[in-house]
C-alpha positions in Angstrom: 342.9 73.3 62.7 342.6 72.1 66.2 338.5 70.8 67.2 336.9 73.1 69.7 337.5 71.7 73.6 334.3 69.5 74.7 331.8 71.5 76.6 331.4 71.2 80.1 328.6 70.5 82.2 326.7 73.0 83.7 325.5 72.5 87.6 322.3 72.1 87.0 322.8 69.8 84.4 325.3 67.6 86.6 322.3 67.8 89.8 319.6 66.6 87.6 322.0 64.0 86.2 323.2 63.2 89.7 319.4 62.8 90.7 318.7 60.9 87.7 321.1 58.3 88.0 320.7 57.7 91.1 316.9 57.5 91.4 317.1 55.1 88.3 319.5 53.1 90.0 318.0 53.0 93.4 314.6 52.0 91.6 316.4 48.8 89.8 317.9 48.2 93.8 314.0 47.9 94.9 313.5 45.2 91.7 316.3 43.5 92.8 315.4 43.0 96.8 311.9 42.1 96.1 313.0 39.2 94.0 315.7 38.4 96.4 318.4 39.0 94.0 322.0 40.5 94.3 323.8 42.9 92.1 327.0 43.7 91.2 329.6 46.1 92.2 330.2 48.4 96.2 326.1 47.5 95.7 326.2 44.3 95.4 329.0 43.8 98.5 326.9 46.3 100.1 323.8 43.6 99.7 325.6 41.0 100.3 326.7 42.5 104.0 322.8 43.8 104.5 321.3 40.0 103.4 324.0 38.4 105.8 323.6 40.8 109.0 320.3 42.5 108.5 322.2 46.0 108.4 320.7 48.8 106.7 322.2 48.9 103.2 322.3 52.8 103.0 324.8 53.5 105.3 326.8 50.3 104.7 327.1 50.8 101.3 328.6 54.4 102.1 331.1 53.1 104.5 332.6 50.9 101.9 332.7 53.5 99.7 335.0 55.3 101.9 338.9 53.5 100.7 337.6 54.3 96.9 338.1 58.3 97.3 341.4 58.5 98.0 342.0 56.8 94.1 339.2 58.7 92.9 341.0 62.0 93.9 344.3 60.8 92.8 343.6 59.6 89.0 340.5 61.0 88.4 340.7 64.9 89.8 338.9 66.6 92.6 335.1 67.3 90.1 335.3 63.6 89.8 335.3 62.7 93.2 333.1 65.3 94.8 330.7 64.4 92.2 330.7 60.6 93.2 330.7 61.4 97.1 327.3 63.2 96.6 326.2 60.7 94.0 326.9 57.7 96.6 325.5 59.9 99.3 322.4 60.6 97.3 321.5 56.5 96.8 322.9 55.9 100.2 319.3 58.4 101.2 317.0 57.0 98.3 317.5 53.3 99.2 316.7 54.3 103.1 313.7 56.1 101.5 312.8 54.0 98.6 310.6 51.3 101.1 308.3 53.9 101.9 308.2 55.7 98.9 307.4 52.3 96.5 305.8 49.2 98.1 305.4 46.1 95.1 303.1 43.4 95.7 304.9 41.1 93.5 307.6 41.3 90.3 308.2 38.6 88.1 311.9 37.8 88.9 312.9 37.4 85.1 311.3 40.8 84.4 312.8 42.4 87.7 316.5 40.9 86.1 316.2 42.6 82.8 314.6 45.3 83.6 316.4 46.3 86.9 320.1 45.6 85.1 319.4 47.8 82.0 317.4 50.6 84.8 321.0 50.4 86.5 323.0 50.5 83.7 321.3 53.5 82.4 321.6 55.4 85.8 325.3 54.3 85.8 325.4 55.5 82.4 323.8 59.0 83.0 326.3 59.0 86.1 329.6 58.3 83.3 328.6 60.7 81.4 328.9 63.4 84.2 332.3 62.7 85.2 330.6 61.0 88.4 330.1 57.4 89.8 328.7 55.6 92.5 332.1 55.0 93.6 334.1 52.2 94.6 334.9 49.5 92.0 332.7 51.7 89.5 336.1 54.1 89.9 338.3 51.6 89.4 336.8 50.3 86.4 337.2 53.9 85.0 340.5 54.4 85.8 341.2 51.3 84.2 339.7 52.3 81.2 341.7 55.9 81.1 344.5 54.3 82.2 344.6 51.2 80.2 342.3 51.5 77.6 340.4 48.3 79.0 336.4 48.8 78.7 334.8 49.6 82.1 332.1 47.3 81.0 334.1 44.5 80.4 335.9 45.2 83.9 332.9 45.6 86.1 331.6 42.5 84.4 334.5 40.4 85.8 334.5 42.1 89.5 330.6 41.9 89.6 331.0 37.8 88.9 332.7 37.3 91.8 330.6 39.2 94.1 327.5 37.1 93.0 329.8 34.2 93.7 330.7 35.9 96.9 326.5 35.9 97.6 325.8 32.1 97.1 325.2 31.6 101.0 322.5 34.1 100.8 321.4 33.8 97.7 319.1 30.6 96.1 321.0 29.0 92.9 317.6 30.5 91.0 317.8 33.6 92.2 321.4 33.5 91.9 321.3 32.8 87.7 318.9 35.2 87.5 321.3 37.6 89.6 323.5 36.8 86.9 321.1 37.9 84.3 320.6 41.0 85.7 324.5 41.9 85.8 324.7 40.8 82.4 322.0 43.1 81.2 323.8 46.1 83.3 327.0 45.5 81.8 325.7 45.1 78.6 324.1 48.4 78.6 327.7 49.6 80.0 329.7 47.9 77.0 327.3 49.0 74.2 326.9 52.8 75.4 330.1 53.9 76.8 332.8 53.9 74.5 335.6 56.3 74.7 335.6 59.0 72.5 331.7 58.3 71.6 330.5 61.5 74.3 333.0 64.7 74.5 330.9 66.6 77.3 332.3 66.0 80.5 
């Protein structure tokens, strides 16, 4: 006897999800600029290009979303990709919004590395689990995983060392380990959570 298909999402259940992530991701974006840190991923690149030419990092971290969609349509559907268009579009608002929404008068950089990775990789989780992403290498680490069976944890974990590499003109070697830190505890959250097979709702 064939198992019952895997429930779908409602919409409201993919918006609060969508929200969700995002805000819990954008929050761990605010840790990470207050103690002059870098992340991983589009974000990180996208942090990278805003520390280096005092851009806004909402609407550059859009823009070099933009070459991901076209894979994202291709291997992972149409509900995949419109999903992670208004999920990058969402973070791309909250981060614009974030600074006057949440002003910190100081974080502990060690605390704003643990804490800010596992907030991210929670919201990235939440964002998995809805057949969504924030897009860019985030999609090609699923695809990877569908594809290839290769964990997307272990994947972004690779691509998100070089961009911190990538960041070391910006970036003090202190702020840079802890940097590090922080993509560790986002990846680990990644690599412990989501498994394939482990969550059938899509």
């Amino acid at each position: 006897m064939n198992p019952a298909p895997a429930p779908r999402h409602s919409l409201l259940e993919d918006a609060q999800a969508l929200a969700t992530g995002t805000l819990f991701v954008a929050v761990a974006l605010v840790l990470f600029q207050q103690a002059g840190m870098i992340t991983g991923g589009v974000t990180g690149m996208g942090l990278v290009i805003h520390y280096a030419t005092g851009w806004p990092f909402g609407p550059v971290f859009f823009i070099l979303n933009l070459p991901f969609y076209g894979l994202a349509w291709l291997r992972m559907g149409p509900r995949f990709t419109i999903k992670t268009v208004l999920a990058v579009a969402l973070l791309a608002l909250l981060t614009e919004a974030m600074p006057g929404w949440l002003v910190l008068g100081a974080v502990n950089p060690l605390f704003a590395a643990l804490a800010g990775g596992l907030m991210a990789g929670a919201g990235f989780l939440i964002l998995f689990r809805h057949e969504s992403s924030l897009g860019g290498l985030n999609v090609l680490a699923l695809w990877l995983q569908e594809r290839r069976g290769w964990r997307a944890g272990k994947v972004q974990m690779a691509i998100d060392v070089l961009i911190l590499l990538a960041a070391t003109p910006w970036v003090t070697p202190p702020r840079l380990a802890l940097s590090v830190l922080g993509a560790l505890a986002l990846n680990f959250a990644l690599a412990v959570n989501h498994k394939p097979g482990r969550y059938v709702a899509v």
